[in-house]
LORO-483816 format. One record per residue: residue in three letters; x, y, z of N, C-alpha, C in turn. Coordinates in steps of 0.1 Angstrom, whole numbers. Layout:
+------+-------+-------+-------+-------+-------+-------+-------+-------+-------+
| resn |   nxx |   nyy |   nzz |  caxx |  cayy |  cazz |   cxx |   cyy |   czz |
+------+-------+-------+-------+-------+-------+-------+-------+-------+-------+
|  ALA |     X |     Y |     Z |     X |     Y |     Z |     X |     Y |     Z |
...
+------+-------+-------+-------+-------+-------+-------+-------+-------+-------+
END
This chain:
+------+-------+-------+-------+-------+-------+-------+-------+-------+-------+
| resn |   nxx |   nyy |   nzz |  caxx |  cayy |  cazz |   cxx |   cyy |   czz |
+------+-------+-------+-------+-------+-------+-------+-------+-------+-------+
|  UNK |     8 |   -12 |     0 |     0 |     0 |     0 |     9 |    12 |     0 |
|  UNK |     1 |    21 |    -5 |    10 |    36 |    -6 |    10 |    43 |     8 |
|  UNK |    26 |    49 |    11 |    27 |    57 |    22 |    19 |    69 |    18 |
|  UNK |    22 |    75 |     7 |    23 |    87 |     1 |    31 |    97 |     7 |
|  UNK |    43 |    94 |     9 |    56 |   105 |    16 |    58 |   111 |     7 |
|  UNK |    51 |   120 |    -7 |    57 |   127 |   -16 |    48 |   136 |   -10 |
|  UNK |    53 |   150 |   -21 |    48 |   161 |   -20 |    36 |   161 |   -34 |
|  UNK |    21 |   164 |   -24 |    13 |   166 |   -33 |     4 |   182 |   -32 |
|  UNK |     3 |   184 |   -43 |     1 |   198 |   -44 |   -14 |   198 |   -50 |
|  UNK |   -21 |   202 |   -47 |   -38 |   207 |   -48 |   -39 |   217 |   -59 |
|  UNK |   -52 |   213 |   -68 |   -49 |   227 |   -78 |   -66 |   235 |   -76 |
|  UNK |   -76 |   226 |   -70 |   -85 |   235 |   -58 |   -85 |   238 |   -47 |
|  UNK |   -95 |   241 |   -41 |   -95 |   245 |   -25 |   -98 |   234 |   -21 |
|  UNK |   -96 |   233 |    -5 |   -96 |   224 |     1 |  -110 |   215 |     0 |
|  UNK |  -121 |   223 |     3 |  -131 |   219 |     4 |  -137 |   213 |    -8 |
|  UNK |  -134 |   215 |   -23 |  -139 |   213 |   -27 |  -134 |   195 |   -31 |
|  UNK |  -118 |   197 |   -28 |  -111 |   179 |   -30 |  -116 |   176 |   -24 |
|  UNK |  -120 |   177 |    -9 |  -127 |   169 |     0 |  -138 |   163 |    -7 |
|  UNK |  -148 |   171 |    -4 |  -160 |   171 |   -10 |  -159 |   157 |   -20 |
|  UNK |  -152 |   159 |   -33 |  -147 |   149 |   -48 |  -141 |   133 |   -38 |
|  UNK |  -136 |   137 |   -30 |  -127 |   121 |   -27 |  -140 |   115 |   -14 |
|  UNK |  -148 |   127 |   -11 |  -152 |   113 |    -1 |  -167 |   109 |   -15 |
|  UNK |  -173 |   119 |   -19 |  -182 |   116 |   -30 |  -177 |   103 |   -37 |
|  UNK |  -171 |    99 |   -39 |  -159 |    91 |   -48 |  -162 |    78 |   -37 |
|  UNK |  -155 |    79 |   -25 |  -158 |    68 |   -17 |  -172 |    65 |   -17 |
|  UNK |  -181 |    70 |   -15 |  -197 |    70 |   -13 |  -202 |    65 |   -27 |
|  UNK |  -199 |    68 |   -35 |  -204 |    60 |   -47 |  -204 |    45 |   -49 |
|  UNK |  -190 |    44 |   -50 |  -189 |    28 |   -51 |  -188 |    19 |   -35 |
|  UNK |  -194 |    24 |   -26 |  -195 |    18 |    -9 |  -203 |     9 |   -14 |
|  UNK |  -201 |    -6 |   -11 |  -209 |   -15 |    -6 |  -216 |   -22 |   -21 |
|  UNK |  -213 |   -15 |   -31 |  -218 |   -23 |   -49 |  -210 |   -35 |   -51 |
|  UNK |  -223 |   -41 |   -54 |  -219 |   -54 |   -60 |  -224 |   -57 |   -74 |
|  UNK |  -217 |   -68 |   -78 |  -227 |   -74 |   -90 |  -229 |   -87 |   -87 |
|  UNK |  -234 |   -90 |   -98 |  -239 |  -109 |   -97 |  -223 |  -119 |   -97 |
|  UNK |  -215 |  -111 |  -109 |  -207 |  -123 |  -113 |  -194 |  -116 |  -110 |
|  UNK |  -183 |  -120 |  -115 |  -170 |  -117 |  -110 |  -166 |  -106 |  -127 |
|  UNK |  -175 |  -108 |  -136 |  -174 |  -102 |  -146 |  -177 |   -88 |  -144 |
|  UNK |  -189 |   -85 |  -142 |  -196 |   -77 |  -141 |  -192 |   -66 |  -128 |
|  UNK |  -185 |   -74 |  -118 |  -176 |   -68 |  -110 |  -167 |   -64 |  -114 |
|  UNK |  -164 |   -68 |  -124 |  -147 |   -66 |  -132 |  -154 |   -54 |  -136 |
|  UNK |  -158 |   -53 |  -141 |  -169 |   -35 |  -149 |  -168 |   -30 |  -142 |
|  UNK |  -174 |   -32 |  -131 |  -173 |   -18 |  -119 |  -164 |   -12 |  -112 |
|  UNK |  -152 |   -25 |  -108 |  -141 |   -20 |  -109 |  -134 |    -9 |  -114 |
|  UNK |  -135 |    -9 |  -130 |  -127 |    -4 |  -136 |  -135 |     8 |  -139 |
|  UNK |  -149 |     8 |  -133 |  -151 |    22 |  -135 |  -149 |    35 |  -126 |
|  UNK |  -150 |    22 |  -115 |  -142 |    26 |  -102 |  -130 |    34 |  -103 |
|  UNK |  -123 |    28 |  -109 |  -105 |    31 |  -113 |  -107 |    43 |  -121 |
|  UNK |  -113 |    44 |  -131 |  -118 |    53 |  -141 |  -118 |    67 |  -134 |
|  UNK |  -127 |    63 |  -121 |  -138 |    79 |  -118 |  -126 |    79 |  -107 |
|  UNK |  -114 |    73 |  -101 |  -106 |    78 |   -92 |   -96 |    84 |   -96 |
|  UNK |   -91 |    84 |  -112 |   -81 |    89 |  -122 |   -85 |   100 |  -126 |
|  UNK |   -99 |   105 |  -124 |  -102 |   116 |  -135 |  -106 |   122 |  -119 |
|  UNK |  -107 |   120 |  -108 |  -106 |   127 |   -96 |   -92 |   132 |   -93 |
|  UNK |   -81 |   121 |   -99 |   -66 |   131 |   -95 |   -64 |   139 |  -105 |
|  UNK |   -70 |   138 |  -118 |   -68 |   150 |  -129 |   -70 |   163 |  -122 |
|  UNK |   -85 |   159 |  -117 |   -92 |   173 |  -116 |   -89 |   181 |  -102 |
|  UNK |   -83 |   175 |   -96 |   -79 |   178 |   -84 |   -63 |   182 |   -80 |
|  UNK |   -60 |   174 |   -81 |   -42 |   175 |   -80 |   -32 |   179 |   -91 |
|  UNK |   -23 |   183 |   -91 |   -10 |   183 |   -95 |    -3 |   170 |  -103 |
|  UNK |    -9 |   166 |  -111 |    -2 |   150 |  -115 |    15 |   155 |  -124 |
|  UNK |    19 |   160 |  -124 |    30 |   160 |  -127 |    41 |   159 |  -117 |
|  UNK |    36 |   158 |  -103 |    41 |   159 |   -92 |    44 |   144 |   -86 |
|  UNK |    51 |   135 |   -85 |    59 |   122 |   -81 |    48 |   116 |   -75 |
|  UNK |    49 |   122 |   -62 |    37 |   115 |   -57 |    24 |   110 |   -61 |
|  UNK |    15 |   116 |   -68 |     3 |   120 |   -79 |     6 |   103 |   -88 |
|  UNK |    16 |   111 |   -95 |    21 |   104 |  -108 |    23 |    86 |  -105 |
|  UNK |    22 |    87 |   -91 |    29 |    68 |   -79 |    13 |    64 |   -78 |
|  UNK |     3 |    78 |   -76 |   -11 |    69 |   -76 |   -16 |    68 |   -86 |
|  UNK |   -18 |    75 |   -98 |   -21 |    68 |  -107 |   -12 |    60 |  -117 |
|  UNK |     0 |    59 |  -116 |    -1 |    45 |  -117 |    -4 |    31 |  -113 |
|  UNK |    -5 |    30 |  -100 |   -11 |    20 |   -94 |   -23 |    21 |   -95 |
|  UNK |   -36 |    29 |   -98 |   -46 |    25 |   -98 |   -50 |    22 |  -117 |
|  UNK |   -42 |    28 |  -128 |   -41 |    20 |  -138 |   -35 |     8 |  -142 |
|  UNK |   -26 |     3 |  -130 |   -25 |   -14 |  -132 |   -35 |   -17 |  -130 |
|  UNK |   -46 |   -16 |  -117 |   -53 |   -25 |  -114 |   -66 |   -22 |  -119 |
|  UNK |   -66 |   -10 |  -130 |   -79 |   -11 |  -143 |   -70 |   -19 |  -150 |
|  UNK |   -59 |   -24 |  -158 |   -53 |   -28 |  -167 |   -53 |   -46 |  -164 |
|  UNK |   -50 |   -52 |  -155 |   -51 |   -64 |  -149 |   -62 |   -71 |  -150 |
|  UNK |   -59 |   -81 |  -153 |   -75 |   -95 |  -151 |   -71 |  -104 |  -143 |
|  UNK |   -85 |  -110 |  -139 |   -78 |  -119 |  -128 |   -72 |  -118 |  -117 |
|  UNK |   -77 |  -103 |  -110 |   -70 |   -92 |   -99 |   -78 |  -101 |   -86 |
|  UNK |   -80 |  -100 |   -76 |   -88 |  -100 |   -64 |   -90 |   -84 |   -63 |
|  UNK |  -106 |   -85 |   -60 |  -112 |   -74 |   -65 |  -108 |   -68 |   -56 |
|  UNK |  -121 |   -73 |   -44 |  -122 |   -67 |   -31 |  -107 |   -65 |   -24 |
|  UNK |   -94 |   -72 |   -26 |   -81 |   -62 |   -21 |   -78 |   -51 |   -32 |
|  UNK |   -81 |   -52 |   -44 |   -77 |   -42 |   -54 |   -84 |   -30 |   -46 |
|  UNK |   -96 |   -28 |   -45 |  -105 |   -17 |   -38 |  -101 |   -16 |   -27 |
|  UNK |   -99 |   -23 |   -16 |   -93 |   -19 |    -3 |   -82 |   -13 |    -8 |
|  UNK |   -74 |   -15 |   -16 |   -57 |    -7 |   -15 |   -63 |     6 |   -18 |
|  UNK |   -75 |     8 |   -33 |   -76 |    18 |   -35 |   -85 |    30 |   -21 |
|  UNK |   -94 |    19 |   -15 |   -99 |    29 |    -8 |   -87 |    35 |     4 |
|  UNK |   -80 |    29 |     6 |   -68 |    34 |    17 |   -59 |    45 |     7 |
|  UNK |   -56 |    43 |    -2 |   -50 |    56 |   -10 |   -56 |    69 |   -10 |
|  UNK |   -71 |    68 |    -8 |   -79 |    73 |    -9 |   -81 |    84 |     1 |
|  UNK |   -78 |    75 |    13 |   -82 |    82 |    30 |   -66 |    88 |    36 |
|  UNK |   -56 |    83 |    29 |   -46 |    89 |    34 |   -48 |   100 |    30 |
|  UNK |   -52 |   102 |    12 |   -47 |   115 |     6 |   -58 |   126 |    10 |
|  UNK |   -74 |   120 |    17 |   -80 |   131 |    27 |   -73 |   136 |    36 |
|  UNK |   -66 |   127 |    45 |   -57 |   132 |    59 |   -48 |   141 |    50 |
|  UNK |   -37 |   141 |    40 |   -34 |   150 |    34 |   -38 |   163 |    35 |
|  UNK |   -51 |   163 |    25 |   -61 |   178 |    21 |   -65 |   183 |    34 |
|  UNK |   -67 |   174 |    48 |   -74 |   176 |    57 |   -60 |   192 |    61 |
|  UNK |   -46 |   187 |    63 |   -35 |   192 |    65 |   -30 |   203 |    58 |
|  UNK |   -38 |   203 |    38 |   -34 |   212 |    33 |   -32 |   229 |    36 |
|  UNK |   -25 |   237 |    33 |   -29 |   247 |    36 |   -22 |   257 |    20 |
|  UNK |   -28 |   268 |    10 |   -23 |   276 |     4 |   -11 |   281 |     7 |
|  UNK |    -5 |   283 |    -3 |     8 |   288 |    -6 |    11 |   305 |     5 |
|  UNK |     0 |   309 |    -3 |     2 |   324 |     3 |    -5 |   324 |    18 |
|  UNK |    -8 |   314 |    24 |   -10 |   317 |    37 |     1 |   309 |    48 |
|  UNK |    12 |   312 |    41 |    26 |   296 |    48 |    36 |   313 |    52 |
|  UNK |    43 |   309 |    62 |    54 |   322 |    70 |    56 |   325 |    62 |
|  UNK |    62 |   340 |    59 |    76 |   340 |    52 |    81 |   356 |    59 |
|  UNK |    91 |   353 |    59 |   101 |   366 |    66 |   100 |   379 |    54 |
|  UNK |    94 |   380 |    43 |    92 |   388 |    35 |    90 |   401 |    41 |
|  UNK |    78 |   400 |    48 |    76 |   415 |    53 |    87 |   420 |    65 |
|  UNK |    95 |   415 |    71 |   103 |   419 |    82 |   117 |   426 |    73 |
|  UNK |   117 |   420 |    57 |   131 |   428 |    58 |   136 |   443 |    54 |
|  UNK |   118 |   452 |    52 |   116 |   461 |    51 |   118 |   469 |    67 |
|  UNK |   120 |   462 |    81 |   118 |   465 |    89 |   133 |   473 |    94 |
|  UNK |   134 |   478 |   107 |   145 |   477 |   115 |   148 |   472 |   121 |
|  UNK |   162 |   468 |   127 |   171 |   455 |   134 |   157 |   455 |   144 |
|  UNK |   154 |   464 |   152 |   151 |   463 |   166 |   135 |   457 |   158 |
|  UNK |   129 |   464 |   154 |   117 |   457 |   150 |   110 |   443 |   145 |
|  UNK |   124 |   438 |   136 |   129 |   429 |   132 |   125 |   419 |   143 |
|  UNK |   136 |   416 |   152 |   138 |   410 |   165 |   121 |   411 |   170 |
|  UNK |   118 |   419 |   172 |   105 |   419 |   178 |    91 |   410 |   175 |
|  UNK |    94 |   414 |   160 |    83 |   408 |   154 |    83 |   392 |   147 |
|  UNK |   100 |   392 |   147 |   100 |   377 |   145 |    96 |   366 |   153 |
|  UNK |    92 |   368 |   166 |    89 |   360 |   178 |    76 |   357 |   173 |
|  UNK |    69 |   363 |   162 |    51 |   359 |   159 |    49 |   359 |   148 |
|  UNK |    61 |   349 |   144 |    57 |   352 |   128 |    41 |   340 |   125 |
|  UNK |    48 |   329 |   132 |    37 |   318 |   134 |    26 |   316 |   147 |
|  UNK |    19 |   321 |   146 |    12 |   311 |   158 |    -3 |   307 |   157 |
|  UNK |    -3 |   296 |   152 |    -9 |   290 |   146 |    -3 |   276 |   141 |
|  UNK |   -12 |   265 |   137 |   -10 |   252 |   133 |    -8 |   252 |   123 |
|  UNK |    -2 |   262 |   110 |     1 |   260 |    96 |    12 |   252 |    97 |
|  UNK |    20 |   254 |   102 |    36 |   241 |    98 |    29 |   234 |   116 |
|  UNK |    30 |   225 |   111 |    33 |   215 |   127 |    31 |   195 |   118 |
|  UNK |    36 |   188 |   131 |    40 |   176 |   128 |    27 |   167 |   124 |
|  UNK |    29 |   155 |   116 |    16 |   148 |   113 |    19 |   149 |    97 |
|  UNK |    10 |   147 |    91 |     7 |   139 |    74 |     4 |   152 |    69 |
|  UNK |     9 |   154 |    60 |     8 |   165 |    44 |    13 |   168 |    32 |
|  UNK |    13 |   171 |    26 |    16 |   170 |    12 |    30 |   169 |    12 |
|  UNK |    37 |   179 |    22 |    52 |   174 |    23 |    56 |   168 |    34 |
|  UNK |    58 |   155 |    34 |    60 |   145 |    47 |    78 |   144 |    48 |
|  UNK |    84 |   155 |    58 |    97 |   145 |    59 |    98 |   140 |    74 |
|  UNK |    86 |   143 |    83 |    90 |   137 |    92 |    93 |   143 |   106 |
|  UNK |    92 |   157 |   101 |    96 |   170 |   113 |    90 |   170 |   122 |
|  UNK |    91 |   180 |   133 |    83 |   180 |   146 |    79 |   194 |   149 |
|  UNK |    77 |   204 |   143 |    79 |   213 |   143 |    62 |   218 |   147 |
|  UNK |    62 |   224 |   156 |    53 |   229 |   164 |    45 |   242 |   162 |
|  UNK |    55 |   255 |   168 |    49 |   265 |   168 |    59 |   270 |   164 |
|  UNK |    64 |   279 |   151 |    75 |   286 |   145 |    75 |   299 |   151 |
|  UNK |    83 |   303 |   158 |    88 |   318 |   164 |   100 |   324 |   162 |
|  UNK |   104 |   316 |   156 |   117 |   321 |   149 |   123 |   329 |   135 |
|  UNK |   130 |   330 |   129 |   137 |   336 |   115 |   140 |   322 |   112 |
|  UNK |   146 |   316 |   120 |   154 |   304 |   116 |   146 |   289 |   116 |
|  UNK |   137 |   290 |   120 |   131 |   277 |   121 |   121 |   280 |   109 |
|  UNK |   116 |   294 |    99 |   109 |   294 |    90 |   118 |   293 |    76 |
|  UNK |   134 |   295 |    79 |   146 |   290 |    71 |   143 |   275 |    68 |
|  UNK |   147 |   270 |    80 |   147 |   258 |    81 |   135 |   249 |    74 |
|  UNK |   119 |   252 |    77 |   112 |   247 |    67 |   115 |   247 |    56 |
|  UNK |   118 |   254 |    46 |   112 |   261 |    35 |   130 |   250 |    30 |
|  UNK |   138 |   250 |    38 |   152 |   242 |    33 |   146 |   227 |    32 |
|  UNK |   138 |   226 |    45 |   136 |   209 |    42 |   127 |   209 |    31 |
|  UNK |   117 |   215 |    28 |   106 |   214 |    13 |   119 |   215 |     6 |
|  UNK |   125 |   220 |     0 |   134 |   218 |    -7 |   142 |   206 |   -12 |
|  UNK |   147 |   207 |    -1 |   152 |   189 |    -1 |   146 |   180 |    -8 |
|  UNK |   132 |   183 |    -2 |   125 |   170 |    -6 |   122 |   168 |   -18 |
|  UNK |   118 |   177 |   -25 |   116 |   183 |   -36 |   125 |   184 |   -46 |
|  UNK |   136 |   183 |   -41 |   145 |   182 |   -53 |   149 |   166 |   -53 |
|  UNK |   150 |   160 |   -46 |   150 |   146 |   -42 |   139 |   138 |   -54 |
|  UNK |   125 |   140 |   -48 |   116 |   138 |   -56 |   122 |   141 |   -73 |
|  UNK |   123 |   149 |   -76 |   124 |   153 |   -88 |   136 |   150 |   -94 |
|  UNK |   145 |   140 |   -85 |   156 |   134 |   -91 |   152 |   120 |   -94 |
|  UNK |   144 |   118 |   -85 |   138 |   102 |   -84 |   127 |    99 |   -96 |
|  UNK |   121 |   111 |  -100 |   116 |   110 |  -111 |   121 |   109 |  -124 |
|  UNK |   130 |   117 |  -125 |   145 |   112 |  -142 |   130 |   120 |  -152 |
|  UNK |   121 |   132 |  -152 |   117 |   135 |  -160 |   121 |   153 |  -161 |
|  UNK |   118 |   161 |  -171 |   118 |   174 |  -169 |   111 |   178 |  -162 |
|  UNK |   109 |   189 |  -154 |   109 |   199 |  -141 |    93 |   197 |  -147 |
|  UNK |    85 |   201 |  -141 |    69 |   203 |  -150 |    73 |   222 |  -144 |
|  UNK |    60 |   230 |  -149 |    56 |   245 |  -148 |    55 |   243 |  -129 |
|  UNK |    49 |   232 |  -118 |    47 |   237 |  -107 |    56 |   234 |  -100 |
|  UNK |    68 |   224 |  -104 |    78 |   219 |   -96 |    88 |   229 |   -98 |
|  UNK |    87 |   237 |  -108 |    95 |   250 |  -114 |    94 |   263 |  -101 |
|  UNK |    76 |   268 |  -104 |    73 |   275 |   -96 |    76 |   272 |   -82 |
|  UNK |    76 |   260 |   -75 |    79 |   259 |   -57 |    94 |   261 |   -60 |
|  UNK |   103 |   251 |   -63 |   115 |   255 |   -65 |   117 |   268 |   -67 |
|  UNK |   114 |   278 |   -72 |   115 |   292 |   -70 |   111 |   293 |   -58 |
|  UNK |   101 |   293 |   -52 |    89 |   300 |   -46 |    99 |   298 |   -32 |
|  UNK |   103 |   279 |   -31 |   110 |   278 |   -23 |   126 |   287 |   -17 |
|  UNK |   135 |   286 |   -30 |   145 |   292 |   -30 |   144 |   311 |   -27 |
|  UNK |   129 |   312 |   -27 |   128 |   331 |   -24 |   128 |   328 |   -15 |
|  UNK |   122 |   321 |    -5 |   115 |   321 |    12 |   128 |   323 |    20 |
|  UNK |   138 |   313 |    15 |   153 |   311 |    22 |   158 |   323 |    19 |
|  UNK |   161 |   331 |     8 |   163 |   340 |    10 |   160 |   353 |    15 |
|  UNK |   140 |   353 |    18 |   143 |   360 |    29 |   144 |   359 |    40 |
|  UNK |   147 |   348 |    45 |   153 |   348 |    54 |   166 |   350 |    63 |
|  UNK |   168 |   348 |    50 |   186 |   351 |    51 |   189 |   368 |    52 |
|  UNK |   178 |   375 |    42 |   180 |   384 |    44 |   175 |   392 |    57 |
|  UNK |   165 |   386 |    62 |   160 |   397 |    75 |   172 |   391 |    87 |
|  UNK |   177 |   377 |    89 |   185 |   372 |   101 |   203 |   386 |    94 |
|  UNK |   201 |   387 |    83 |   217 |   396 |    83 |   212 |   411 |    87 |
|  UNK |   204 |   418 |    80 |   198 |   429 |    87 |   194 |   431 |   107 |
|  UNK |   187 |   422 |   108 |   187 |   418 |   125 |   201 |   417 |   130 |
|  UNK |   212 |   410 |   124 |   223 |   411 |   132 |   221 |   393 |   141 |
|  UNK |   208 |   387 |   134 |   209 |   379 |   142 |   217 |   362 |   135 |
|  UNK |   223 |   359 |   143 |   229 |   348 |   139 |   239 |   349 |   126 |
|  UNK |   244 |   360 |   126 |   253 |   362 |   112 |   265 |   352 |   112 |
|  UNK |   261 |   343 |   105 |   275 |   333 |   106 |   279 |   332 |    90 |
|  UNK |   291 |   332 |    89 |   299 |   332 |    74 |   291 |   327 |    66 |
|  UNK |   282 |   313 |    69 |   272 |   305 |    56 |   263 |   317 |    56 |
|  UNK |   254 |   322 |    62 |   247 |   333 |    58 |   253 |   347 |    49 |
|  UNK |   264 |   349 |    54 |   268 |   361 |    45 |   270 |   357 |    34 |
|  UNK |   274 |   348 |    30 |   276 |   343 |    15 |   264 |   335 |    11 |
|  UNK |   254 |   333 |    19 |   241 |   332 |    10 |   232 |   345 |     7 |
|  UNK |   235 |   354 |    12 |   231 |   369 |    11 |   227 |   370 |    -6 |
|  UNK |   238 |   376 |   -16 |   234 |   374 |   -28 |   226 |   364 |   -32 |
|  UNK |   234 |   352 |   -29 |   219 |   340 |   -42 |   210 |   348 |   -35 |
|  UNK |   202 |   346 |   -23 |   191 |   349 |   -16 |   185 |   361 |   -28 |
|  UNK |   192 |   372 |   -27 |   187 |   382 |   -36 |   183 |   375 |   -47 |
|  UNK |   193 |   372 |   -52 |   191 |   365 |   -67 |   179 |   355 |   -72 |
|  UNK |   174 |   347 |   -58 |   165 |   341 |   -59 |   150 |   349 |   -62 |
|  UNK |   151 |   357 |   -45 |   142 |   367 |   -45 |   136 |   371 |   -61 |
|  UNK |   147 |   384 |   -66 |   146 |   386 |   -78 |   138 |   378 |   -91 |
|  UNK |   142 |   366 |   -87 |   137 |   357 |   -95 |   123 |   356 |   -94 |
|  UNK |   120 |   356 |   -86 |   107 |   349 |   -80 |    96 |   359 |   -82 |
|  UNK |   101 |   368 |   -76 |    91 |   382 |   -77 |    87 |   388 |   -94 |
|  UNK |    99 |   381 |  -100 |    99 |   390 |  -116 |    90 |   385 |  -125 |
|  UNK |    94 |   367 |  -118 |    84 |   355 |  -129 |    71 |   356 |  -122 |
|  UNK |    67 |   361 |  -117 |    57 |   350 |  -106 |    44 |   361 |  -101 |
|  UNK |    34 |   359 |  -106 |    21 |   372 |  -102 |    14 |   366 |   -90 |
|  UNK |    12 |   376 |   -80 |     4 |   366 |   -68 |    -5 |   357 |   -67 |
|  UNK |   -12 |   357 |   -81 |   -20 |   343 |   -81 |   -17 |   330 |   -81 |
|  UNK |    -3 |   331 |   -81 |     8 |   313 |   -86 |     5 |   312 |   -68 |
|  UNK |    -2 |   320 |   -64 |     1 |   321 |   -51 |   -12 |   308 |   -37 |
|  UNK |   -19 |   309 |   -52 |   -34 |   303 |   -47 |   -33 |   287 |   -50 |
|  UNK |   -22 |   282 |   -52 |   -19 |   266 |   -52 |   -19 |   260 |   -41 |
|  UNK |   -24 |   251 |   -36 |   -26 |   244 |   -19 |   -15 |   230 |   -17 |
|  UNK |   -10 |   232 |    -8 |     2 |   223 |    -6 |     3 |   223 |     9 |
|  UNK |     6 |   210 |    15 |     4 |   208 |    27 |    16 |   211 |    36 |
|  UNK |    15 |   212 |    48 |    28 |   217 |    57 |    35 |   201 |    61 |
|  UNK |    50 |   208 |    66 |    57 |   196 |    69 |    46 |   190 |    84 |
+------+-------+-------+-------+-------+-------+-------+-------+-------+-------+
END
């Protein structure tokens, strides 16, 4: 069965995937047919209406996505399957990737030290104690699973530190896949590589924690920034992707 430890990225709102994946479970609950044939039909329509639910829903160019539909196209493509485990795998694919959406949260509502580096040292310091308080990053299942423990973010550095592990993972992913970058794995990769940089930039401004690896990530940071801001209109901004 699927862990699903990739990063899966939403191309609606939350409520509305919800809504699609439990609709989806409720339809085929408890159908039967007479013969193992005719089962075999339902099955595969089953398979059918759960493939054209990750179209309409998710990010399929995204590793993760791309791990469930293929598995759920073997087991339309196969004869001779055992139904009722083919359907249990699928219905467990199913309920993880709710606990996912349950966890999702938008792009533009995730930290980012952006507005502090307009600030002053002293203000800086001040206001970085609340950048988070709230459950948007904390531990448990979401689109980016590496495993963290990360609670309540009050820091400059611990919203560095997220935005490094998405990265990670993410580039990882996208090594393990051996295809070209798609347009959304392009845009977080940016999106990612801005976040770090501002962070980099408000902890050198603050004075806080200036250690030689920060000074010399100063430029890229810019460079990233730059990037991100030049390609990128705030609507790339309304894509839903879950916290570590």
């Amino acid at each position: 069965m699927n862990n699903l430890n990739e990063i899966y990225v939403a191309k609606k709102d939350k409520e509305y995937v919800l809504s699609k994946i439990e609709c989806l479970c409720k339809k085929y609950n408890n159908r039967h047919a007479p013969d193992y044939k005719q089962q075999r039909t339902l099955f595969r329509n089953y398979c059918h209406d759960t493939i054209d639910v990750f179209n309409d829903c998710f990010e399929t160019s995204m590793l993760g996505m791309i791990r469930c539909i293929n598995k759920v196209e073997r087991y339309q493509k196969l004869d001779g399957i055992e139904i009722d485990m083919a359907t249990l795998d699928i219905v467990d694919m199913l309920m993880k990737l709710r606990a996912i959406v349950y966890s999702m949260v938008a792009i533009k509502d995730l930290p980012s030290c952006k507005g502090l580096i307009g600030l002053s040292p002293e203000d800086i310091i001040s206001k970085a104690k609340n950048l988070v308080k709230s459950d948007i990053i904390k531990a448990g299942v979401g689109v980016i699973l590496l495993g963290s423990k990360i609670h309540d973010v009050v820091k400059i550095e611990d919203v560095r530190s997220y935005y490094k592990d998405c990265l990670t993972q993410l580039n990882n992913e996208i090594e393990t896949k051996r295809e070209p970058i798609s347009p959304i794995e392009r845009f977080l990769l940016d999106k990612f590589n801005a976040e770090i940089g501002y962070c980099n930039l408000a902890l050198f401004k603050a004075g806080i924690s200036i250690t030689e690896e920060v000074k010399g990530l100063i430029e890229i940071g810019k460079k990233h920034i730059e990037k991100y801001e030049h390609n990128y209109q705030i609507s790339n901004d309304n894509v839903i992707l879950s916290q570590i």
